[in-house]
TIFINU-322234 format. One record per residue (C-alpha): x, y, z. Coordinates in nm, 2 decimals, always signed. Layout:
N
        X        Y        Z
        X        Y        Z
...
//
This chain:
240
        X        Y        Z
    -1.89    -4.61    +5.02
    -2.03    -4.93    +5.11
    -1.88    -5.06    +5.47
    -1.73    -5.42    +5.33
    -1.85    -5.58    +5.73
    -2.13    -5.80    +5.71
    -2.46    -5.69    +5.83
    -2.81    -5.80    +5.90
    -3.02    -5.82    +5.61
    -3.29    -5.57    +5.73
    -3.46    -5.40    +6.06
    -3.80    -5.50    +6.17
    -4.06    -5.22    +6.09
    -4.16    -5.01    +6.34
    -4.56    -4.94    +6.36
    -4.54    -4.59    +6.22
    -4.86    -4.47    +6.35
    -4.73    -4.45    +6.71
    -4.52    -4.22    +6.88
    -4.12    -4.40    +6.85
    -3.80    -4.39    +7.06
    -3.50    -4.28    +6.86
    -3.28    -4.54    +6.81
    -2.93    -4.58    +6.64
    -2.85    -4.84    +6.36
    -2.54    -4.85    +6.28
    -2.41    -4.57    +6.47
    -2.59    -4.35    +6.30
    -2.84    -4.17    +6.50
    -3.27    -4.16    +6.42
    -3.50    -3.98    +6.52
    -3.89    -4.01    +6.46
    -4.12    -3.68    +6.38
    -4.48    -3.67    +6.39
    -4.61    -3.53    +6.03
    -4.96    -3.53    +5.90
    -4.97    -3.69    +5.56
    -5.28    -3.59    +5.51
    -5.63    -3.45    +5.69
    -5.73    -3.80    +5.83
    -5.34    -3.95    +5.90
    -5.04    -3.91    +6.09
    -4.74    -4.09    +6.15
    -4.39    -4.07    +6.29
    -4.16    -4.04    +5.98
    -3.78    -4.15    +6.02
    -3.52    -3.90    +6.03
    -3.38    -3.89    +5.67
    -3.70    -3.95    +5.51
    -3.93    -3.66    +5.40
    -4.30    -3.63    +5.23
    -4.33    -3.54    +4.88
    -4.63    -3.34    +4.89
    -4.71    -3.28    +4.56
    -4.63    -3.62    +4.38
    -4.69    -3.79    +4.68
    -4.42    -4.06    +4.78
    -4.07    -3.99    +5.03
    -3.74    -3.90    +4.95
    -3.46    -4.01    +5.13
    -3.12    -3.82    +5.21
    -2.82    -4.00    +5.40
    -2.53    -3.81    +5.49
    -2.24    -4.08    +5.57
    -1.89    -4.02    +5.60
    -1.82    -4.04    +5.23
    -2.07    -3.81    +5.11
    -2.43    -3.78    +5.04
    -2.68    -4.06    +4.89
    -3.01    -3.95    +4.75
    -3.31    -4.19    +4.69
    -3.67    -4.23    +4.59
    -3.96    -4.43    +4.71
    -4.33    -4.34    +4.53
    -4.68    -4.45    +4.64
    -4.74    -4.60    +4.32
    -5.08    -4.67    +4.46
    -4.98    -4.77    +4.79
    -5.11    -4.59    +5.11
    -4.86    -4.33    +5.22
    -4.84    -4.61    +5.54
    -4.76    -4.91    +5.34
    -4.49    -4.71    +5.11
    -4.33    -4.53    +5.44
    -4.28    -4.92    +5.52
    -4.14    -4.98    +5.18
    -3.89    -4.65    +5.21
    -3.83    -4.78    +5.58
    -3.66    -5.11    +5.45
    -3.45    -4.90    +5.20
    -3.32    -4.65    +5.45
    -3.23    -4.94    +5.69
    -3.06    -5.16    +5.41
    -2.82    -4.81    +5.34
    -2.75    -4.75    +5.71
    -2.66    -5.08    +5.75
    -2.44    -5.11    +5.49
    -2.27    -4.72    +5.50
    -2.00    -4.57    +5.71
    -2.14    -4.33    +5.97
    -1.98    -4.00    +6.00
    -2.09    -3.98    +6.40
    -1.87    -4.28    +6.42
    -1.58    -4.27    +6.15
    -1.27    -4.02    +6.33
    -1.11    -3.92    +6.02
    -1.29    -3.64    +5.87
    -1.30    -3.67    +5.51
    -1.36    -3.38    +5.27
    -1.65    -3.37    +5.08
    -1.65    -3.45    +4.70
    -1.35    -3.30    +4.54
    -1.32    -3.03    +4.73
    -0.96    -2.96    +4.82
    -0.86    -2.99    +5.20
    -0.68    -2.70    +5.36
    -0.38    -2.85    +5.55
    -0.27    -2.60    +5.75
    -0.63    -2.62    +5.90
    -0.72    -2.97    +5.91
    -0.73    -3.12    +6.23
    -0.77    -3.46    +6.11
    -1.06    -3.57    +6.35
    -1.43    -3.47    +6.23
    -1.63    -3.26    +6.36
    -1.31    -3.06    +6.51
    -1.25    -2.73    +6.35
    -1.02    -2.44    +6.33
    -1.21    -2.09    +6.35
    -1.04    -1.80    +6.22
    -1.18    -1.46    +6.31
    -0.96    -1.13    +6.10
    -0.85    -0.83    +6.27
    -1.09    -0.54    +6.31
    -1.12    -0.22    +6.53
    -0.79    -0.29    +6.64
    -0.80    -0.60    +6.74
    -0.54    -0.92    +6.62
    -0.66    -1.19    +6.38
    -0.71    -1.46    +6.64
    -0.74    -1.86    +6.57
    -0.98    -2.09    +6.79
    -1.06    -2.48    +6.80
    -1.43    -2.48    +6.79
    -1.66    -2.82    +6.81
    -2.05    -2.86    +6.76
    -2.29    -3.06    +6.99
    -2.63    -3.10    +6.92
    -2.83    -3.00    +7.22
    -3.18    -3.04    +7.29
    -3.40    -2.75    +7.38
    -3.71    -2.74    +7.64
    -3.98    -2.77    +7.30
    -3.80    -3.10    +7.26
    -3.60    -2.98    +6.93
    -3.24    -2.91    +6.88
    -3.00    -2.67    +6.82
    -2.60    -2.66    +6.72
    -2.40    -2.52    +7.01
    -2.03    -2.45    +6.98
    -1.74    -2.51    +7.20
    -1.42    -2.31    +7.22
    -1.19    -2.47    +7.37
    -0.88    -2.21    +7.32
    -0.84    -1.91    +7.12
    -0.52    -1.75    +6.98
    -0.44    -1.40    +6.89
    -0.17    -1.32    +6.67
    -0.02    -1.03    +6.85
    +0.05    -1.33    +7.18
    +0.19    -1.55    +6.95
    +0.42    -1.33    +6.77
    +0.54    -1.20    +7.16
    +0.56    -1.59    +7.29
    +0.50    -1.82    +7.00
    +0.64    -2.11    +7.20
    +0.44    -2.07    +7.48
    +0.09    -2.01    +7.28
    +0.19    -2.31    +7.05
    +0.18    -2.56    +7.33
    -0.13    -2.36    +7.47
    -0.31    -2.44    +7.11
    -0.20    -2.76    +7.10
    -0.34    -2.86    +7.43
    -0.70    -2.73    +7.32
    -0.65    -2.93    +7.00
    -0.61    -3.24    +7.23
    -0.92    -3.13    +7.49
    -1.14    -3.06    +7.18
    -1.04    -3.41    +7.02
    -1.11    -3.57    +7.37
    -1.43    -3.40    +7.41
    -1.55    -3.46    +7.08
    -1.50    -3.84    +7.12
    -1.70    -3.81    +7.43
    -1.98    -3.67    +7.23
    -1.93    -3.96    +6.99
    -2.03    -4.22    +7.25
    -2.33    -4.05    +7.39
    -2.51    -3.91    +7.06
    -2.56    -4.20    +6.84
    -2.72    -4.38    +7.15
    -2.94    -4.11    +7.28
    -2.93    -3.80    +7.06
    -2.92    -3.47    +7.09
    -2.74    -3.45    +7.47
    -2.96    -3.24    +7.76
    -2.64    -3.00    +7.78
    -2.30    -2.94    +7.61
    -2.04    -3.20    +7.74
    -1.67    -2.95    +7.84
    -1.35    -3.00    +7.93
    -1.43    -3.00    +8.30
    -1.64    -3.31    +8.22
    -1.36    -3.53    +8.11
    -1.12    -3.79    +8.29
    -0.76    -3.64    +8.24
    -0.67    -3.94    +8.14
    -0.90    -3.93    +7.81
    -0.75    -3.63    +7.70
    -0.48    -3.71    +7.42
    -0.11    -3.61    +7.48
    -0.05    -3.46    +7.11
    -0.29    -3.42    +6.89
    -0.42    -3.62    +6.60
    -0.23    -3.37    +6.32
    +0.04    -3.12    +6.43
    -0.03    -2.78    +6.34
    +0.17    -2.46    +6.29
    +0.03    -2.20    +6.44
    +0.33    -1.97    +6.22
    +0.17    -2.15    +5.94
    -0.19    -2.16    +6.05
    -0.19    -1.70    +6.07
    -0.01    -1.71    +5.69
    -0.34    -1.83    +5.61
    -0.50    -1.52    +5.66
    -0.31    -1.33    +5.38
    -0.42    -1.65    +5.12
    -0.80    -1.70    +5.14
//
């Protein structure tokens, strides 16, 4: 979906044959990689925007927070420079003009796939893990978050966060006490993952994972975004 705010009408080009900062636009984050085009060229290709090495040309994939857009820019006789340039301007017009999902708090489910309730939290990027009994051990329920995290090579990798787990055995045997337990790591993960939010569109993937301990108590939300059942959250096991 289009984001109805008005926005500038495009984003100076960046000289692609040079090494780039990232940069966000729009709150959505962007990275540059180097990739050789051919034997006697290289340049630093924007993040969302791939070679087509056979045709020639670049595709372009944004994920925003309302699903997926797909688009197409060919050489048609151009230099693989001069069309980058062209793709650049159409990958910049989108941005400008879609919603982010690093910025957006409402996580929305993709096409018309149907949302579990009894496990939406109702903030993206915050999720509910389930993990089913084996070798003796209770189905358990955790809120889990992701943070990119840059490695030494200067790449990335997904890193999860826990911030409470759950076992079913506990909550049948104090289901008052582990219910406000679960609902205060539902608030810490919301808190953190807003944190997150504000550093990673700016600067990228983040040197190390951002935790609880990190956090001003006063940023962390007194009841969470959706109230779950935790009764209702373990009757999910014996459904899907």
């Amino acid at each position: 979906m289009l984001n109805d705010q008005p926005a500038a009408q495009f984003i100076p080009t960046p000289d692609f044959r040079n090494p780039i900062p990232r940069m966000s636009i729009n709150g959505f984050p962007t990275r540059f990689r180097r990739d050789s085009v051919n034997l006697n060229e290289t340049l630093w290709v924007p993040q969302r925007v791939t070679r087509n090495r056979q045709s020639g040309g670049w595709q372009i994939d944004i994920q925003h927070s309302d699903g997926k857009l797909r688009l197409r820019e060919g050489d048609r006789g151009r230099a693989p420079l001069e069309s980058l340039e062209a793709a650049w301007q159409i990958l910049t017009w989108h941005l400008l003009r879609l919603n982010s999902p690093y910025v957006d708090n409402r996580r929305v489910a993709p096409g018309s796939k149907r949302r579990i309730k009894e496990l939406d939290t109702g903030v993206e990027g915050v999720l509910i893990a389930r993990q089913r009994a084996r070798n003796g051990r209770a189905n358990t329920v955790s809120v889990r978050m992701f943070q990119r995290v840059e490695t030494p090579s200067g790449k990335s990798r997904p890193v999860a966060l826990d911030t409470v787990h759950i076992s079913e055995s506990k909550y049948l045997k104090h289901p008052e006490l582990e219910q406000k337990r679960f609902e205060k790591g539902l608030c810490e993960a919301i808190a953190v993952r807003a944190q997150y939010l504000r550093v990673y569109p700016s600067n990228g993937p983040i040197p190390s994972p951002i935790t609880v301990n990190d956090l001003e108590s006063e940023s962390i939300p007194d009841q969470p975004t959706v109230p779950l059942d935790l009764q209702k959250l373990f009757a999910t096991f014996t459904l899907f």
